[in-house]
Each structure stands twice: as C-alpha cells, then as structure tokens.
Residue frames as a rotation matrix with the C-alpha (Angstrom) as fourth column:
UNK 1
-0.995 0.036 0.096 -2.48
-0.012 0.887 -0.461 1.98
-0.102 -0.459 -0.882 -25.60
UNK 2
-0.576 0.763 0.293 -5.94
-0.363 -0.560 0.745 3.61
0.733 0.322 0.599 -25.70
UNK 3
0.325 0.498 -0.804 -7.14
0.821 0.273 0.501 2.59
0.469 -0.823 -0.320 -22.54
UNK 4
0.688 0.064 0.723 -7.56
-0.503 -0.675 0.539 5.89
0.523 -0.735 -0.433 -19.78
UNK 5
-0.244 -0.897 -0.368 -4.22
-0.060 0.393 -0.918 5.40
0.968 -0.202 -0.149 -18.07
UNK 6
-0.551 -0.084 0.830 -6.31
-0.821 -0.122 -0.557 5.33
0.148 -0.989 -0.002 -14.69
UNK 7
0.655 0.726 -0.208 -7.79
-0.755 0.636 -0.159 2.29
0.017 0.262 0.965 -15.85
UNK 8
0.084 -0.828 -0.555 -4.56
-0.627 0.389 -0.675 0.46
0.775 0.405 -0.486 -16.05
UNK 9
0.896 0.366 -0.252 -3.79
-0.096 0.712 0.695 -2.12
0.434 -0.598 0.673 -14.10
UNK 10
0.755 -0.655 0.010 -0.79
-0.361 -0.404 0.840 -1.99
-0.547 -0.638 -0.542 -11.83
UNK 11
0.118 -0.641 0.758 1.14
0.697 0.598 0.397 -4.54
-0.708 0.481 0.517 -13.72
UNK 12
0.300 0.146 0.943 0.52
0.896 0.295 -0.331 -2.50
-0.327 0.944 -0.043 -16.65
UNK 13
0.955 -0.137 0.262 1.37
-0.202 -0.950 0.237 0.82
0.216 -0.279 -0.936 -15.02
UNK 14
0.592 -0.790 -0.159 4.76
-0.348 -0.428 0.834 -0.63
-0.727 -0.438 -0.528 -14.27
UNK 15
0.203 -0.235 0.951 5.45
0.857 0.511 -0.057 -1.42
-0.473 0.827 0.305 -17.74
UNK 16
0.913 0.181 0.366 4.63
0.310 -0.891 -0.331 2.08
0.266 0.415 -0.870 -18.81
UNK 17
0.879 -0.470 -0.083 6.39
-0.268 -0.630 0.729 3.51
-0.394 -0.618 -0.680 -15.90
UNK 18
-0.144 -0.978 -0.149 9.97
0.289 -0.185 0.939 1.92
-0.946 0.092 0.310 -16.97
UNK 19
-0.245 -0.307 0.920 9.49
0.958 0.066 0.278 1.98
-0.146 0.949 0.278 -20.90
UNK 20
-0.719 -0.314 -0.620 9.06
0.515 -0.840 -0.171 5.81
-0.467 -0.442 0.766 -19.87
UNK 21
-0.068 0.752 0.655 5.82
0.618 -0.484 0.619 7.06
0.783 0.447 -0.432 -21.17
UNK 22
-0.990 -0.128 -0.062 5.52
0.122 -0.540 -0.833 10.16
0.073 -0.832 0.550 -19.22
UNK 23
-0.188 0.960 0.207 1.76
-0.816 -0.270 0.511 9.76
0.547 -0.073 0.834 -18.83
UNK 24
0.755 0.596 -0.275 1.78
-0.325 0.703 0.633 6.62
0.570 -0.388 0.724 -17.58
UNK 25
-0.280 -0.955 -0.096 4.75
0.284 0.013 -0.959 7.54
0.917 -0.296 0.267 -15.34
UNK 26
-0.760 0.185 0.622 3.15
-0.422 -0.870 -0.256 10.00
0.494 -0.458 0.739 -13.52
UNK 27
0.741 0.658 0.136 -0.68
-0.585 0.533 0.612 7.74
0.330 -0.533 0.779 -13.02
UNK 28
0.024 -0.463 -0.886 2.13
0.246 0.862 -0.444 5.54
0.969 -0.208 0.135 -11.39
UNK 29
-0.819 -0.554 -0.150 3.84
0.476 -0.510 -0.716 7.46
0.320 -0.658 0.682 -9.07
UNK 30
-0.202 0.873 0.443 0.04
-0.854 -0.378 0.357 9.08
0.479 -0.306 0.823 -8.47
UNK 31
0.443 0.595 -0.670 -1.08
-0.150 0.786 0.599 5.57
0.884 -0.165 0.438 -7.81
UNK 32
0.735 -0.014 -0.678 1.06
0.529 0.637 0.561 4.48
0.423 -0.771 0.476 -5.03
UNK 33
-0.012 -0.923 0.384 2.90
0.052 -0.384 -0.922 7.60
0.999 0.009 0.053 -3.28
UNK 34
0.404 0.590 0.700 0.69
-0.767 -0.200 0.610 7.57
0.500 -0.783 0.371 -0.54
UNK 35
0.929 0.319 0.185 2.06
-0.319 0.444 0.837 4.40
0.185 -0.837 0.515 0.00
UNK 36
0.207 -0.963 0.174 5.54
0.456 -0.063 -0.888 4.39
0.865 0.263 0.426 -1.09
UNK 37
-0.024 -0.123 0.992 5.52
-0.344 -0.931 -0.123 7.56
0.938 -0.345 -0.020 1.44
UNK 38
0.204 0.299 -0.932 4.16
-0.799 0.601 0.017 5.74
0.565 0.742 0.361 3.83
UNK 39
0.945 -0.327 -0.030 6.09
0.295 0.806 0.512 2.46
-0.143 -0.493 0.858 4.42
UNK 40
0.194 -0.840 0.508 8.83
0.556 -0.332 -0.762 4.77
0.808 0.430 0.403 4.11
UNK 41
0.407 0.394 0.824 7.60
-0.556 -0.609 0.565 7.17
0.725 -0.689 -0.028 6.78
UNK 42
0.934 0.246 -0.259 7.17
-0.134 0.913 0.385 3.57
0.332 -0.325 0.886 8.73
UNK 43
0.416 -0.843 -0.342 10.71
0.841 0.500 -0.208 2.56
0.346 -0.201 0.916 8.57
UNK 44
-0.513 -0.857 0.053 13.15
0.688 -0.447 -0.571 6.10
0.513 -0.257 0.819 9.09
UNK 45
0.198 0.299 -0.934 10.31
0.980 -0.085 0.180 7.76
-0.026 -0.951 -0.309 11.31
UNK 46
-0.679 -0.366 -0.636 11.53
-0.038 -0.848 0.529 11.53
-0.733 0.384 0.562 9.55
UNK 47
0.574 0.533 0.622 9.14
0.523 0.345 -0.779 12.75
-0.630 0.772 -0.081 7.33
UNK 48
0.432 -0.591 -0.681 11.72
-0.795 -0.606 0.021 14.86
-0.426 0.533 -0.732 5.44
UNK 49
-0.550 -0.750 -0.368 13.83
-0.757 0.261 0.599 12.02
-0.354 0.608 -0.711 5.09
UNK 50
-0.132 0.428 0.894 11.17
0.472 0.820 -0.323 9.48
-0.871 0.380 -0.311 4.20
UNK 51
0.792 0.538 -0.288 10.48
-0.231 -0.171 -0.958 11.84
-0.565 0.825 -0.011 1.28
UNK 52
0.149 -0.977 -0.154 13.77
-0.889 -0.201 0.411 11.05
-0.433 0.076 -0.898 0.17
UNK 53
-0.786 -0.159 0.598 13.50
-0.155 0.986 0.058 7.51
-0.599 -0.048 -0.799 0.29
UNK 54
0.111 0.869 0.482 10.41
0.260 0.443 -0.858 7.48
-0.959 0.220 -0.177 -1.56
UNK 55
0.563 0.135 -0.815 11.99
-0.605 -0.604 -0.518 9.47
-0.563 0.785 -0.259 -4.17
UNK 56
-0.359 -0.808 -0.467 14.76
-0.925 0.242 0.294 6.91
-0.125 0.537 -0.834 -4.39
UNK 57
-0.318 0.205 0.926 12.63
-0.027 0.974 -0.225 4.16
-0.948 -0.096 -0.304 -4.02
UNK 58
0.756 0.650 -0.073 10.72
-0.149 0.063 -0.987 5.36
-0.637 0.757 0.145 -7.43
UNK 59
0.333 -0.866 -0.373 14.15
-0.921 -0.383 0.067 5.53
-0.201 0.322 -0.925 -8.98
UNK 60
-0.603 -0.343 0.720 14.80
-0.566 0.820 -0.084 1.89
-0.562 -0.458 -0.689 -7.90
UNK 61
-0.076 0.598 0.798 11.70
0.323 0.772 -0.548 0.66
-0.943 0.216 -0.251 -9.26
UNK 62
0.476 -0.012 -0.879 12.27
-0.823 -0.357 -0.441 2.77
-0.309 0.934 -0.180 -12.64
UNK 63
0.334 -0.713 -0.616 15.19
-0.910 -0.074 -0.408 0.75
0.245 0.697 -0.674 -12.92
UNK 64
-0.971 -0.231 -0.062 14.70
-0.233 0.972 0.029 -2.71
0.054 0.043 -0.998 -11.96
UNK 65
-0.007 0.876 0.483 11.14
-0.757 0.310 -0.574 -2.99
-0.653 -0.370 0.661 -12.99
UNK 66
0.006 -0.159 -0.987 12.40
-0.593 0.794 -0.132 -6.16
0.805 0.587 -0.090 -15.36
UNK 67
-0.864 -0.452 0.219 13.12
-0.456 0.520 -0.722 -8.01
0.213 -0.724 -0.656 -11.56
UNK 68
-0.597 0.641 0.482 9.09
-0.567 0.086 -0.819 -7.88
-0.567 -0.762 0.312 -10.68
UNK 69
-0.974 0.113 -0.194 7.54
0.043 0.941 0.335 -11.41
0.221 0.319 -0.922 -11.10
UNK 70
-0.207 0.949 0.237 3.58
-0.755 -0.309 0.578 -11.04
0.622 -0.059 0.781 -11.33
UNK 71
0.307 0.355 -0.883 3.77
0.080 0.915 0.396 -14.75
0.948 -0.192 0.252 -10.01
UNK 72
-0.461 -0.268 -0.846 5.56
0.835 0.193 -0.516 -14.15
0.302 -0.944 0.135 -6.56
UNK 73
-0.577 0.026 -0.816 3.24
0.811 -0.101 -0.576 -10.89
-0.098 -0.995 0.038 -6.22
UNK 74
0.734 0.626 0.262 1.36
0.671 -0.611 -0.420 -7.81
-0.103 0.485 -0.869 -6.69
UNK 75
0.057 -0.567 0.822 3.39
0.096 -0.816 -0.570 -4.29
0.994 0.111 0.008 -8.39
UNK 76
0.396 0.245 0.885 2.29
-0.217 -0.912 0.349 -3.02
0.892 -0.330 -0.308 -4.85
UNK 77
0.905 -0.372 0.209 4.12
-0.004 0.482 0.876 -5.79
-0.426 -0.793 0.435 -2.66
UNK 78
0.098 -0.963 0.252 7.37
0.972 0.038 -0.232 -5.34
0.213 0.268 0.939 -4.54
UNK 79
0.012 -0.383 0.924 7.31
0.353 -0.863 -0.362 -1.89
0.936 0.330 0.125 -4.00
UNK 80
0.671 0.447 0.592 6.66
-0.584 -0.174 0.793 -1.97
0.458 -0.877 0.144 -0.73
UNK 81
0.751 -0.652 -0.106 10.07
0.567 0.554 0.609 -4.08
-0.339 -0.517 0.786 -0.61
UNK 82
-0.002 -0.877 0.480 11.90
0.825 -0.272 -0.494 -1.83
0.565 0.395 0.725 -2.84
UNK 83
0.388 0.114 0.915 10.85
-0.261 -0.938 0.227 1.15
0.884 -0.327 -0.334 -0.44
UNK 84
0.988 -0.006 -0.154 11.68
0.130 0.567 0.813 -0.94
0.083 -0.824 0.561 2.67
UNK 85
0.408 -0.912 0.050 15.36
0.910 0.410 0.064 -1.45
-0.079 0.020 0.997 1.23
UNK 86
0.211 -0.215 0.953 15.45
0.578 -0.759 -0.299 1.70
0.788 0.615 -0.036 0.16
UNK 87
0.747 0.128 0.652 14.65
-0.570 -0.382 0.727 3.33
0.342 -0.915 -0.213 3.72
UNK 88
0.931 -0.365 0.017 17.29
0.253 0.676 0.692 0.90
-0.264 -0.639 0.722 4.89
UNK 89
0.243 -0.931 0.273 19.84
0.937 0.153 -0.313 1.45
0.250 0.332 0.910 3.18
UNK 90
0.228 -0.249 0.941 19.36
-0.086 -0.968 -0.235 5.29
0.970 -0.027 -0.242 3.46
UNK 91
0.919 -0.244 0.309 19.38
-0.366 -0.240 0.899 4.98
-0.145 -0.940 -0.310 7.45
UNK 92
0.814 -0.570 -0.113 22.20
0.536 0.662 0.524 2.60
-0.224 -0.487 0.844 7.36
UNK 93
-0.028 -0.679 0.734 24.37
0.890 -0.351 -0.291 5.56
0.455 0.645 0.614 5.53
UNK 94
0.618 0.488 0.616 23.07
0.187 -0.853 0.488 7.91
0.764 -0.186 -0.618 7.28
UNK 95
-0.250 -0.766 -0.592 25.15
0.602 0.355 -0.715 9.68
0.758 -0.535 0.372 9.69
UNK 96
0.225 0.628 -0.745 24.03
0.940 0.061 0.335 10.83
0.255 -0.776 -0.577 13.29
UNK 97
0.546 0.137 0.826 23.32
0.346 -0.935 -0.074 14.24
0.763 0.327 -0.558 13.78
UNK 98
-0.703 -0.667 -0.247 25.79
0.481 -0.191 -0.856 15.96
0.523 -0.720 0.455 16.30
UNK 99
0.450 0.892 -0.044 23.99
0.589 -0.259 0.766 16.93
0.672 -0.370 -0.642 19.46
UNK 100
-0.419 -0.794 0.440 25.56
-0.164 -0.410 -0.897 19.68
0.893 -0.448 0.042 21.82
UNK 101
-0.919 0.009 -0.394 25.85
0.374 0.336 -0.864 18.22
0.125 -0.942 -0.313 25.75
UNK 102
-0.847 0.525 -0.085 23.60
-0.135 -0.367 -0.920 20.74
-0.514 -0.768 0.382 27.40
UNK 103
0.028 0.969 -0.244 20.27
-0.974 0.081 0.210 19.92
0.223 0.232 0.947 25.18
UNK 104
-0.544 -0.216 -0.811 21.40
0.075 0.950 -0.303 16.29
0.836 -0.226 -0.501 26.24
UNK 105
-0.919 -0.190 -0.345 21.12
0.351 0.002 -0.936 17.29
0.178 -0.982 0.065 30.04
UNK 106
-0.629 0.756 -0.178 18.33
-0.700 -0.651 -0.293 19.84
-0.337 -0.060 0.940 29.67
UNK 107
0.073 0.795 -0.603 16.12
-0.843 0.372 0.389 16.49
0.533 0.480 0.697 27.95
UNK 108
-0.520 -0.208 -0.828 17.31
0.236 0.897 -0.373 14.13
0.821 -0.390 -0.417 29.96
UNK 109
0.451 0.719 0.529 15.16
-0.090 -0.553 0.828 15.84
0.888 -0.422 -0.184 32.83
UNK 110
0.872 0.064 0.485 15.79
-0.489 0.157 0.858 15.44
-0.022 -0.985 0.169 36.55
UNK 111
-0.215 -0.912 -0.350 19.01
-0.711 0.392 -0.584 14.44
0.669 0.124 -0.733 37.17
UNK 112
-0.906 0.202 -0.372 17.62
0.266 0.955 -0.129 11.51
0.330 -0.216 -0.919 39.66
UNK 113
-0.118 0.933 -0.340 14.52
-0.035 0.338 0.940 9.99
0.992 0.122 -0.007 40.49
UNK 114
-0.439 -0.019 0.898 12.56
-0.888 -0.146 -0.437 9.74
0.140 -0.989 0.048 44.06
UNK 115
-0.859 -0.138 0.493 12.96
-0.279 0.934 -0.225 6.34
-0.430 -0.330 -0.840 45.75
UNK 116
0.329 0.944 -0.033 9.08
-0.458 0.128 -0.880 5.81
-0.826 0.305 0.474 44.32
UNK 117
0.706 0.415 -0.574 10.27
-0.650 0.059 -0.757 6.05
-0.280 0.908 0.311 41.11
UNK 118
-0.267 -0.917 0.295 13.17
-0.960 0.280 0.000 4.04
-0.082 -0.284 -0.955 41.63
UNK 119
-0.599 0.286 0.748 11.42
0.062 0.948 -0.313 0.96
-0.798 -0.141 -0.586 42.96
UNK 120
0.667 0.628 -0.400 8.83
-0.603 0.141 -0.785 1.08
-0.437 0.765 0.473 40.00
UNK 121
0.393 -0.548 -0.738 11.28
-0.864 0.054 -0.501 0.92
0.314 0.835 -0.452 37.65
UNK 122
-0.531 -0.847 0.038 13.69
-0.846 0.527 -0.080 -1.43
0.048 -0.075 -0.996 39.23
UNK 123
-0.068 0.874 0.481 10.17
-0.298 0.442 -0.846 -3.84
-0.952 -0.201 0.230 39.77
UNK 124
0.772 0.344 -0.534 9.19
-0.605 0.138 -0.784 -3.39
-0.196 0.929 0.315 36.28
UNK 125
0.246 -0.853 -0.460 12.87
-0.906 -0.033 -0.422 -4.23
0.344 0.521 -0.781 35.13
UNK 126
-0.818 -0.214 0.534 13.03
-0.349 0.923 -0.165 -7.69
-0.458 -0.321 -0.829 37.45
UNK 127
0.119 0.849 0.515 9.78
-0.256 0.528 -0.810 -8.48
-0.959 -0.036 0.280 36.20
UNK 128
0.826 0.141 -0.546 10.43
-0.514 -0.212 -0.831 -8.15
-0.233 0.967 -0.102 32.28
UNK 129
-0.370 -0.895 -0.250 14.27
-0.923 0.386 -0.012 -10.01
0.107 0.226 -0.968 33.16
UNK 130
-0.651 -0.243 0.719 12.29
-0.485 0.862 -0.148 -12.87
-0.583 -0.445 -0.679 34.97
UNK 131
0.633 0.773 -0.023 9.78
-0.219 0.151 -0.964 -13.09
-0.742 0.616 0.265 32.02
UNK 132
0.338 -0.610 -0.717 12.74
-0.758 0.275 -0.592 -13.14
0.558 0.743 -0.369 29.26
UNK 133
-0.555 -0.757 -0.344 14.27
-0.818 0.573 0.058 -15.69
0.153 0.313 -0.937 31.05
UNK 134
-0.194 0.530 0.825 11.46
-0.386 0.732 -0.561 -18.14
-0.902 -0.428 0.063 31.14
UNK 135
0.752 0.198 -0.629 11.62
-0.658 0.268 -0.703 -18.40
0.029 0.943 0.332 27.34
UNK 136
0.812 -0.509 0.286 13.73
0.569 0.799 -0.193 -20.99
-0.130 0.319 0.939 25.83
UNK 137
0.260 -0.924 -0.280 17.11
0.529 -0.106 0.842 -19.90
-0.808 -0.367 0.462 25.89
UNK 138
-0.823 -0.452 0.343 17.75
0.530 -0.395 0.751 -19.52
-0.204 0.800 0.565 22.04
UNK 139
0.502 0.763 0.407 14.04
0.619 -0.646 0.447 -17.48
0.604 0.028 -0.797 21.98
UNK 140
0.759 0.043 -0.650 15.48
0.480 -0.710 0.514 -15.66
-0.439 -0.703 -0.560 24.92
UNK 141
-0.389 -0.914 -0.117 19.14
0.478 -0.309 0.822 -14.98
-0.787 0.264 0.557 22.90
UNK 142
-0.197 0.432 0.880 17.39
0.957 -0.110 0.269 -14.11
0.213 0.895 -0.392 19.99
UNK 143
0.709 0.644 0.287 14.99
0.467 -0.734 0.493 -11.11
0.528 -0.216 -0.821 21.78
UNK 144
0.358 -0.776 -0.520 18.20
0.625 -0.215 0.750 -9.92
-0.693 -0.594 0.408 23.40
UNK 145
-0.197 -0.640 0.743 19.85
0.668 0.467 0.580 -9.36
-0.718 0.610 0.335 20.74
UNK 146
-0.039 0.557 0.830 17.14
0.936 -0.270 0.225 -8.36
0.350 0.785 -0.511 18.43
UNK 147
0.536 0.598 0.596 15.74
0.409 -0.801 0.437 -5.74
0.739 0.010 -0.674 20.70
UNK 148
0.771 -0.370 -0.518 18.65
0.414 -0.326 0.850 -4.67
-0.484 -0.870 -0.098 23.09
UNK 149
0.128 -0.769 -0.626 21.05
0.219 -0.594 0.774 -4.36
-0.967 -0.236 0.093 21.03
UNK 150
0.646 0.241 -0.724 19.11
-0.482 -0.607 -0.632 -3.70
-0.592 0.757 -0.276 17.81
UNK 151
-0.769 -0.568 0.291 20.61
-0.064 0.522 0.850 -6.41
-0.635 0.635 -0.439 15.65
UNK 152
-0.308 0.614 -0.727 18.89
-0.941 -0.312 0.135 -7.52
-0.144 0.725 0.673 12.38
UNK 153
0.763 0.332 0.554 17.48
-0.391 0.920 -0.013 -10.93
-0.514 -0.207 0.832 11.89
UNK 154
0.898 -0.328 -0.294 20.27
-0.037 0.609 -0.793 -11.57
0.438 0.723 0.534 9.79
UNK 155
-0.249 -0.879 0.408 22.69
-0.625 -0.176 -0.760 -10.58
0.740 -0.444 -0.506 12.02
UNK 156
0.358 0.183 0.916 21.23
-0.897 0.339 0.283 -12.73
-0.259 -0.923 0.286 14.70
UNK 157
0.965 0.163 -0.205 21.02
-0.258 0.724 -0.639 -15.69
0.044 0.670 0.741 11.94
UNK 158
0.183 -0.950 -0.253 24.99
-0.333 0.183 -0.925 -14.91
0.925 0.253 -0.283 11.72
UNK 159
-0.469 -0.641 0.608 25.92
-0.801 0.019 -0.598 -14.99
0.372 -0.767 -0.522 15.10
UNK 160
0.515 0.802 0.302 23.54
-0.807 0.573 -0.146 -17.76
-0.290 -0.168 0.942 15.96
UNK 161
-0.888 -0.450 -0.095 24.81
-0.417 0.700 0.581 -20.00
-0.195 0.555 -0.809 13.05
UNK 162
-0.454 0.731 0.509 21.15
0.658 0.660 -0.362 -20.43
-0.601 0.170 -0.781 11.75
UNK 163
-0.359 0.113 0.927 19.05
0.827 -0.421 0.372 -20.07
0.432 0.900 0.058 8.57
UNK 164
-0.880 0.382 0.280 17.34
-0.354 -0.923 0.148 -16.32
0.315 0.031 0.948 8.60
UNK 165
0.043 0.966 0.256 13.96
-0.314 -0.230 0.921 -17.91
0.949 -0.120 0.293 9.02
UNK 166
-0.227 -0.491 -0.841 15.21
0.720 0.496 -0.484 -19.84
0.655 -0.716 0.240 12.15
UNK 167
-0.880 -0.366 0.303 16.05
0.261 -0.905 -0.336 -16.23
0.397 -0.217 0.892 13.33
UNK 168
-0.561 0.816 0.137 13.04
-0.366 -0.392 0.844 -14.70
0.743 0.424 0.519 12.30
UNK 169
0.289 0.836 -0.467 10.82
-0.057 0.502 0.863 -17.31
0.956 -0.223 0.192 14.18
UNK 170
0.270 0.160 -0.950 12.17
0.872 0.379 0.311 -16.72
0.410 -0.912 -0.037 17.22
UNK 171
-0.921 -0.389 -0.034 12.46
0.370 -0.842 -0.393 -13.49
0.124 -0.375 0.919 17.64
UNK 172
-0.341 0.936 0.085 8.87
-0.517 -0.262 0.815 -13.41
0.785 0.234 0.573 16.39
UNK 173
0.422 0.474 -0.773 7.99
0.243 0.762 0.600 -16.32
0.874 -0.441 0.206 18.77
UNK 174
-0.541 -0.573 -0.616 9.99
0.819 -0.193 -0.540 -14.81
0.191 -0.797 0.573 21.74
UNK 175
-0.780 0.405 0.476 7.95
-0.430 -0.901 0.062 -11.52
0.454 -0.157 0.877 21.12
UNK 176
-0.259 0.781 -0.568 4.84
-0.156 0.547 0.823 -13.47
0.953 0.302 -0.020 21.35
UNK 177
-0.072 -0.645 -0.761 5.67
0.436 0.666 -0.605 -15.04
0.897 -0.376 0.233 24.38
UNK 178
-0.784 -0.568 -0.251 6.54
0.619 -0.740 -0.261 -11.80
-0.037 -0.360 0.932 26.08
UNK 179
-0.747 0.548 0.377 4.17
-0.196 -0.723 0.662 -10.11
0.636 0.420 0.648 25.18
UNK 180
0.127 0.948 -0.292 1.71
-0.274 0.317 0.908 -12.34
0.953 -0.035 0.300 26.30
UNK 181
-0.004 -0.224 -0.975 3.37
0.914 0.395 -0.094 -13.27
0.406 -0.891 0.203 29.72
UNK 182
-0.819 -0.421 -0.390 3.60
0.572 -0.652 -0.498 -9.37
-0.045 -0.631 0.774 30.35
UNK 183
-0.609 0.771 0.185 0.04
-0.468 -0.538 0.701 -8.72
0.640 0.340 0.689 29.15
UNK 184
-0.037 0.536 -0.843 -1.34
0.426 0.772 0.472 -11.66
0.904 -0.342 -0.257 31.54
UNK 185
-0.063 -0.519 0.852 -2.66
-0.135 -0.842 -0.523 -10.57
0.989 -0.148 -0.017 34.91
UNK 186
0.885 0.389 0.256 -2.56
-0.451 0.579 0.679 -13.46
0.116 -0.716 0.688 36.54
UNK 187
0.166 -0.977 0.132 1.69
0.325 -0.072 -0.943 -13.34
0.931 0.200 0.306 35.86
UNK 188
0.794 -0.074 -0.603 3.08
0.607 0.057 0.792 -12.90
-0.024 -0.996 0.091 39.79
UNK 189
0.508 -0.817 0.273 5.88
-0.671 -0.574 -0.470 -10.10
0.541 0.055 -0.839 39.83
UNK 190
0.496 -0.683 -0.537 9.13
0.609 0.714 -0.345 -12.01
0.619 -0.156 0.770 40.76
C-alpha cells in the first residue's frame, strides 16, 4: 500500500484486516482493543470473560467486515456493536456457575435486620413504589419490567405489542422521570 500502516485510516484498516494482510491485521486489533475490551468489559462485568468476547468479537468483524457501511458510521461504532452482540450472546449462553448453600448464607450476612434497619428500608421501598407509580402507566410497565425483571427492550416491545423504539423511549423516559423525582429534595416521602 506504501503508506505506514499506523497512518491508515480506520476504514482502511478494516479492509486490510479482512483481505488478511497480517500487518495490517495486527495495527487493527492494536488500534481498537482497548476498546473492543472495554465495551466488552462494560457489558459481562468478568474480565476473563470479556477477554473472550473481545476475541470473538475480532473474529466477527474478520468475517463480516463486507456488512460495515462508512455511510451509517465510523469502523469504531460498528465495532462497538459487533462487541456489544458479541458480549450478549456470550452471556445469554452462558451457564450459571453452581454455588454451594453455605457461601450463600455466610454472604448473605445477618440473618435479620434491627427494626432501624427495617423501617429504612421498608421507607425507602414505599417511597421508590409511590414514585413508579406516578409515571404514566405504560412508562411505569415498561421500568417494571425492564429493571425488575430484567427484560430486554425487545422483549418489553413484545409483550407490550409496540415498535422497539416505543419500548426504548419509555423505559428511557421512565428512568428519567425516576431518577429525577428520587433525586429531588423537595419530593415528600409517601
């Protein structure tokens, strides 16, 4: 090419990278493990298994770098979805480590709380139920949903019967909301 493969431009580094020059494989995979790593890290929270995921994400983008459209983005926002999916899919295979009872019991501390801590909690817990339900209903079904019982925006979308962004915007707009009604400190505990 005769240009100093750190001179390349991303686009042009993922050209190399699939048509498999192994010089301008490598200044890829230099260029952007830090972040590959990362928004990998980000999503499965393990740094063992995020290296994983970053390895398969490079894998991914070896082999569908014909998909990335210079017009809908930069090299470094598509990869930063193929690492996303990637990290997803690995958790969603992933199966849950057996734990044995007594390191349950032995982390679970104290086996109850003194009335103090009791009433906190139960306080906090009316105060955060009587905030969710001052949202709009389908804002309030949404954030339920989303963050109780750890659904995905598409899975809300399904059960819902509305598009993904629908979803999206109210879970996002329900956080909001929330947030801002439990950050306010002029909010009256119910």
């Amino acid at each position: 090419m005769g240009l100093p493969v750190e001179w390349m431009t991303d686009d042009a580094l993922l050209a190399g990278f699939s048509a498999g020059g192994p010089d301008v494989q490598l200044a890829f995979v230099r260029r952007f493990q830090a972040h590959v790593y990362a928004v990998a890290l980000a999503v499965v929270g393990d740094a063992v298994l995020a290296e994983d995921v970053a390895q398969q994400a490079f894998i991914r983008a070896w082999k569908r770098s014909s998909t990335f459209d210079s017009r809908r983005g930069t090299v470094r926002g598509w990869l930063t979805t193929v690492t996303r999916n990637a990290a997803v899919d690995m958790l969603r295979v992933r199966k849950p480590d057996p734990v044995d009872p007594t390191d349950l019991i032995r982390l679970l501390g104290p086996v109850q709380d003194g009335p103090g801590e009791v009433a906190i909690r139960n306080e906090a817990h009316a105060h955060l139920r009587s905030c969710i339900r001052q949202l709009p209903p389908e804002q309030a079904r949404a954030l339920v949903m989303a963050g109780m019982y750890r659904m995905t925006a598409q899975e809300v979308a399904d059960a819902e019967g509305i598009p993904l962004g629908t979803a999206k915007t109210r879970i996002r707009t329900a956080m909001t909301r929330l947030r801002e009604r439990l950050s306010s400190p002029e909010v009256a505990h119910d």
